[in-house]
C-alpha positions as CSV (number, residue, x, y, z in Angstrom):
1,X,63.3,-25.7,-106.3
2,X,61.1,-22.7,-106.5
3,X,58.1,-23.1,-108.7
4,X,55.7,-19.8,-109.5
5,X,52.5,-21.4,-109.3
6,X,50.4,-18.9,-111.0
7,X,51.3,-17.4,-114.4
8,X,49.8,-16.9,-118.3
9,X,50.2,-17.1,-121.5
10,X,48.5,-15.2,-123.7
11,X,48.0,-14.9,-127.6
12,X,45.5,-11.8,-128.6
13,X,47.3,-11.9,-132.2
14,X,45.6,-15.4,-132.6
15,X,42.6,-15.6,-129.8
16,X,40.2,-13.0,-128.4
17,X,39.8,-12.5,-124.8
18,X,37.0,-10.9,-123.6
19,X,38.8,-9.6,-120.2
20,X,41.6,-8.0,-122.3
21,X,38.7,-5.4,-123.6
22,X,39.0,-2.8,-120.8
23,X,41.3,0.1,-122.0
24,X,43.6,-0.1,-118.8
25,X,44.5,-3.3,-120.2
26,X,45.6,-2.2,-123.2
27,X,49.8,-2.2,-122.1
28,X,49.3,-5.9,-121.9
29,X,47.0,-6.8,-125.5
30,X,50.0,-8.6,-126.9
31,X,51.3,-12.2,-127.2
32,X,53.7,-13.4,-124.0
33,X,55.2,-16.7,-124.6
34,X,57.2,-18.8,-122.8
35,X,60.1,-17.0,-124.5
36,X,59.0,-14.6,-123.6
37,X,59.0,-15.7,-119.6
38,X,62.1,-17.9,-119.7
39,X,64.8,-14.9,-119.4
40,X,62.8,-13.7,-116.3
41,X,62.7,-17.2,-114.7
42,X,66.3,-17.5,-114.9
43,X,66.9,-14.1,-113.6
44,X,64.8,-14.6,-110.6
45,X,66.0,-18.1,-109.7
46,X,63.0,-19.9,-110.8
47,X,63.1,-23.1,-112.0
48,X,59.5,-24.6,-112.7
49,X,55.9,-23.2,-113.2
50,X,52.2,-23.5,-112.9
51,X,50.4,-22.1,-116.2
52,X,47.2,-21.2,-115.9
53,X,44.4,-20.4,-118.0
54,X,42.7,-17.4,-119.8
55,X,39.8,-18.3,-121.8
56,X,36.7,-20.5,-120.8
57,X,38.0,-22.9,-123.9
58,X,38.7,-26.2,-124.1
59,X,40.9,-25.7,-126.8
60,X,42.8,-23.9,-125.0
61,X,43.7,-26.4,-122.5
62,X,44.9,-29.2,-125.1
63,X,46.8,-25.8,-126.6
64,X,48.6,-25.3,-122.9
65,X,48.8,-29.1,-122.7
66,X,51.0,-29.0,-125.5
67,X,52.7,-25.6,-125.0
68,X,53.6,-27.1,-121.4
69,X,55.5,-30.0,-123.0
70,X,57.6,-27.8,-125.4
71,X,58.3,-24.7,-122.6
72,X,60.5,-27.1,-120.8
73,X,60.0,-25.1,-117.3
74,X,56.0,-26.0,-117.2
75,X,54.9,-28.3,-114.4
76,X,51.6,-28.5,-114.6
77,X,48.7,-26.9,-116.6
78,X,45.8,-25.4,-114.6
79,X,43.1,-25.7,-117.2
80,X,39.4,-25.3,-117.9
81,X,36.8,-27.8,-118.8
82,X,32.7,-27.6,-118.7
83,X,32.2,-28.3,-115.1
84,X,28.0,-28.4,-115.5
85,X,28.5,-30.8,-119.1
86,X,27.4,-34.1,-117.7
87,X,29.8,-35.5,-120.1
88,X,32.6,-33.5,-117.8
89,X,34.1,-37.1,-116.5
90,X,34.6,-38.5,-120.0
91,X,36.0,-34.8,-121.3
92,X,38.5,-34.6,-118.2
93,X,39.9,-38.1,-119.3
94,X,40.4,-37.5,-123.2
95,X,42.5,-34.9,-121.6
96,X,44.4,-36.8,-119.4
97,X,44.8,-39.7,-122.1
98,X,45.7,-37.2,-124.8
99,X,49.4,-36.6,-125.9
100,X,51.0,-34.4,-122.8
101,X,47.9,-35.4,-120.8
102,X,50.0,-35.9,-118.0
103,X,50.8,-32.3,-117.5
104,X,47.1,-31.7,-115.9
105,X,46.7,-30.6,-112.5
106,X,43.6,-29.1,-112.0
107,X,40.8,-26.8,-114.1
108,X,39.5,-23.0,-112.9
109,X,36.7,-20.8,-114.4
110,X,36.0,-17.1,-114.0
111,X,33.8,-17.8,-111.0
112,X,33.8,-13.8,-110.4
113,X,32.2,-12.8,-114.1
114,X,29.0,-14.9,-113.2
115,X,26.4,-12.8,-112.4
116,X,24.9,-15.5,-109.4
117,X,27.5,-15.6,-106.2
118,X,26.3,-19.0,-105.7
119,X,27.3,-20.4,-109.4
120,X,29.6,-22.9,-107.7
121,X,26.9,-24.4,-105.5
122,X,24.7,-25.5,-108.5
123,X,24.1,-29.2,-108.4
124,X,25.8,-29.5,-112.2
125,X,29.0,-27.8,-111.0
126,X,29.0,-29.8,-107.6
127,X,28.7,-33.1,-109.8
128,X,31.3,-31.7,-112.2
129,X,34.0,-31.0,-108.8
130,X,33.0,-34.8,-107.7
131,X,34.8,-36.3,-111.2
132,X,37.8,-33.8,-110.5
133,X,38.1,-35.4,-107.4
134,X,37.8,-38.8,-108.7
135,X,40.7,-38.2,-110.9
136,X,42.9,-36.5,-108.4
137,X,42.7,-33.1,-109.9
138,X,42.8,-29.6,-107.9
139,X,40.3,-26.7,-108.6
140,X,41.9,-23.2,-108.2
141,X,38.6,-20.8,-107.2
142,X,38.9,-17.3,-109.5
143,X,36.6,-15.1,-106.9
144,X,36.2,-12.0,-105.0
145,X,35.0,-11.5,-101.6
146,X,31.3,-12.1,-102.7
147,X,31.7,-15.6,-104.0
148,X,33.9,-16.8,-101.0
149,X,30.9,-18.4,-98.7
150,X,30.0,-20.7,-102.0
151,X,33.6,-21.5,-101.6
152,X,33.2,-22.1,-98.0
153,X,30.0,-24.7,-98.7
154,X,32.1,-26.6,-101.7
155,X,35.3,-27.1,-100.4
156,X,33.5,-28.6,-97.3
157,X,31.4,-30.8,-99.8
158,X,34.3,-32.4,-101.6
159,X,36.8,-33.0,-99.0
160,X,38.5,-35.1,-101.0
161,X,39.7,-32.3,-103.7
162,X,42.2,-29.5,-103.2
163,X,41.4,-26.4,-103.8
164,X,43.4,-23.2,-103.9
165,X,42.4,-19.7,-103.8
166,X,44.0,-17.8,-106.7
167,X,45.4,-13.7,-105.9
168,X,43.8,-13.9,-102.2
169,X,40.5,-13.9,-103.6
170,X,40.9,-10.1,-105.3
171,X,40.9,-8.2,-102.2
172,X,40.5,-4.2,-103.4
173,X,43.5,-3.3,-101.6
174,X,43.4,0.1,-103.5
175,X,39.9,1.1,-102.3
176,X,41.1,-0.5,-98.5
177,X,38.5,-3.7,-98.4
178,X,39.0,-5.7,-95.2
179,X,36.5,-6.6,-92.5
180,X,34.7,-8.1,-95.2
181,X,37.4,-10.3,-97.0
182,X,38.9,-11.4,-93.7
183,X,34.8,-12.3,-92.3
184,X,34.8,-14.4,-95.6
185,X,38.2,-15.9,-96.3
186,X,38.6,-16.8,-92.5
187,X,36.0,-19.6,-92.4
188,X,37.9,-21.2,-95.5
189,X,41.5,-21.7,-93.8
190,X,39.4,-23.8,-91.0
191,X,39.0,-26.7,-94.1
192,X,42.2,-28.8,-94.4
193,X,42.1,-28.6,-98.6
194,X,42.1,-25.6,-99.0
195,X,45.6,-23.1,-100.0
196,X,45.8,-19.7,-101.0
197,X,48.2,-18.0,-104.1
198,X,49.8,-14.7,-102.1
199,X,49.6,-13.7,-105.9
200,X,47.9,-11.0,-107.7
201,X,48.5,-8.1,-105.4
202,X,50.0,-5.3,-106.9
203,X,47.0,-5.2,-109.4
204,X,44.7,-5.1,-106.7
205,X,46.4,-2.1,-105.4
206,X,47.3,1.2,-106.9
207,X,49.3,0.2,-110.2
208,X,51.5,3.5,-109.8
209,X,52.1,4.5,-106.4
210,X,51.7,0.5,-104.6
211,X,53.8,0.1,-101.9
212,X,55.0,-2.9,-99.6
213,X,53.1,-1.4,-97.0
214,X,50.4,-1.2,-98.9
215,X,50.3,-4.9,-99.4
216,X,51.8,-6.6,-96.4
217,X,48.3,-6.4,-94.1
218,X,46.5,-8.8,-96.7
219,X,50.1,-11.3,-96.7
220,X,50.3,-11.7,-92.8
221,X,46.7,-11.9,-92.6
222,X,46.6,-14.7,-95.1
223,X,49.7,-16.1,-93.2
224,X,47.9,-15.8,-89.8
225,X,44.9,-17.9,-91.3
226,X,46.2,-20.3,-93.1
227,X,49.7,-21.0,-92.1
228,X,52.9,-20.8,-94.6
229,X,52.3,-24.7,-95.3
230,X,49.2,-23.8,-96.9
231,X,50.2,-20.4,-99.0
232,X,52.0,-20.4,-102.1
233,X,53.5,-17.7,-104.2
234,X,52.5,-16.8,-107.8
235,X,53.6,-14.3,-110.2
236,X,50.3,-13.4,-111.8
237,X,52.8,-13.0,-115.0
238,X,52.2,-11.2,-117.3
239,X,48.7,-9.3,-115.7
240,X,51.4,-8.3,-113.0
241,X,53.4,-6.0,-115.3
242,X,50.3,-3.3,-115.3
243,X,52.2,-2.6,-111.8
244,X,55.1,-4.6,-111.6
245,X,58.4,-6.2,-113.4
246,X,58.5,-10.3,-112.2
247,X,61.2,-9.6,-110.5
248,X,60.0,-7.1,-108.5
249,X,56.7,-9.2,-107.8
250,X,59.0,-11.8,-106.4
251,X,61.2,-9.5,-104.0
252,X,57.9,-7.7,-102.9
253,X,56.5,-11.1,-101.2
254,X,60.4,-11.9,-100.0
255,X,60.4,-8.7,-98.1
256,X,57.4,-8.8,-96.3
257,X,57.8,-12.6,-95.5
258,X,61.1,-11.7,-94.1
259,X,59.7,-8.7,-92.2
260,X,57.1,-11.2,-91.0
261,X,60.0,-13.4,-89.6
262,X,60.1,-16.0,-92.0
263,X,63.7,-16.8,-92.6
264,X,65.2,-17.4,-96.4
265,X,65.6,-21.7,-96.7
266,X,63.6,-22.6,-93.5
267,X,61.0,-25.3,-94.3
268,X,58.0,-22.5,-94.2
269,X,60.1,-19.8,-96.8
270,X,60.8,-23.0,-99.2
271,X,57.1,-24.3,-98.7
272,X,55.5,-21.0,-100.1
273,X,58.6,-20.5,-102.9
274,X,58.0,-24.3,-103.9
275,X,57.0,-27.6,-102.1
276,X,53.5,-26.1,-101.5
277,X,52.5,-26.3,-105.2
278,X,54.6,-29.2,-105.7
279,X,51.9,-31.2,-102.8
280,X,49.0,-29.4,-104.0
281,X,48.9,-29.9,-107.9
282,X,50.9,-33.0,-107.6
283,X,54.2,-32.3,-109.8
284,X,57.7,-33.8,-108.8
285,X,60.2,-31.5,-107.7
């Protein structure tokens, strides 16, 4: 079974969001639904989804909660809660006790739009991580580069939760960033709960003139640290189509996993397309 385990819906016909402001964003200020997704699922051979969220809202969550029970194709819900509210523990079980509860895996915030690179490391968000972990939840980290050594210090704190680095941590693959991603992503694939989304690329690169080349350093490098048992792949639908159709997101990654000498059904190619995301947010296959 091959689960995307990174994609979005998005509603700005009902909802504002504030990263959908920026003019370059403009191809992509419309509603996608899971209707919307469904036709491109089935055309790419994908059977089952993370969904992710968009908005630092709560209603949101019980929104995708709900959304995930009626898509049909929806495994699990990566969703956001308050992680400094000291009431976080309580809020994080109304969820999982409320209708499609059942459906959460895990919360996120936009880690990268706070203005301190340490945000994570704040004794309210550390306590907030602790009930995640209590629960069983995972805790995908939206950073760049410059937030990955507070990653470093919380995933070693909480070794008990699983956390996943979403698009590779945003490398600037269009402006050629390296030494420093690699000097901070590295110390990361040393901790055992940690996994990385090979997701979000294209946008990171040049949206017209990206090429596989272009992107394959930044895959085998992830590969190299953190093994295929610990990568997973993700769409990054709909942001992806500022550069990219799904499908062509999909056969991108195929290609340069091949050309890295992965083969198509070995345990490490159907890890990345599918049991990885199944083992880290916990969803049956």
């Amino acid at each position: 079974m091959i689960i995307d385990a990174h994609q979005h819906f998005i509603y700005p016909s009902r909802v504002h969001y504030p990263w959908l402001e920026e003019e370059a964003l403009s191809p992509i200020r419309r509603d996608f639904t899971p209707e919307d997704l469904r036709p491109l699922l089935e055309e790419s051979g994908v059977e089952r989804t993370i969904l992710v969220q968009t908005r630092t809202s709560l209603e949101e969550t019980y929104f995708f909660l709900q959304t995930a029970a009626g898509a049909g194709f929806v495994a699990g819900v990566v969703g956001w809660a308050d992680l400094t509210d000291p009431r976080v523990g309580e809020v994080l079980d109304e969820l999982l006790a409320s209708p499609h509860g059942r459906y959460l895996v895990g919360l996120r915030h936009q880690v990268h739009d706070e203005e301190d690179p340490f945000w994570l490391l704040q004794d309210s968000v550390q306590r907030g991580l602790a009930e995640l972990g209590r629960r069983g939840l995972a805790y995908d980290f939206l950073t760049r580069s410059r937030e990955l050594p507070a990653c470093f210090e919380t995933a070693r704190n909480h070794p008990q939760v699983r956390f996943v680095v979403d698009h590779l941590a945003k490398p600037n693959i269009r402006g050629g960033q390296w030494a420093q991603w690699v000097e901070h992503l590295a110390p990361l694939s040393e901790l055992p709960n940690v996994w990385v989304k090979l997701s979000g690329l294209v946008t990171e690169a040049d949206w017209q003139r990206w090429s596989l080349e272009d992107l394959r350093p930044y895959v085998e490098e992830a590969l190299k640290l953190f093994g295929a048992q610990r990568c997973l792949f993700g769409s990054d639908w709909p942001v992806c189509l500022l550069a990219a159709g799904y499908r062509e997101v999909k056969g991108a990654l195929e290609s340069i996993l091949e050309h890295s000498g992965l083969e198509r059904g070995s345990a490490a190619w159907e890890g990345i397309f599918g049991s990885n995301a199944a083992a880290v947010y916990r969803v049956a296959l």
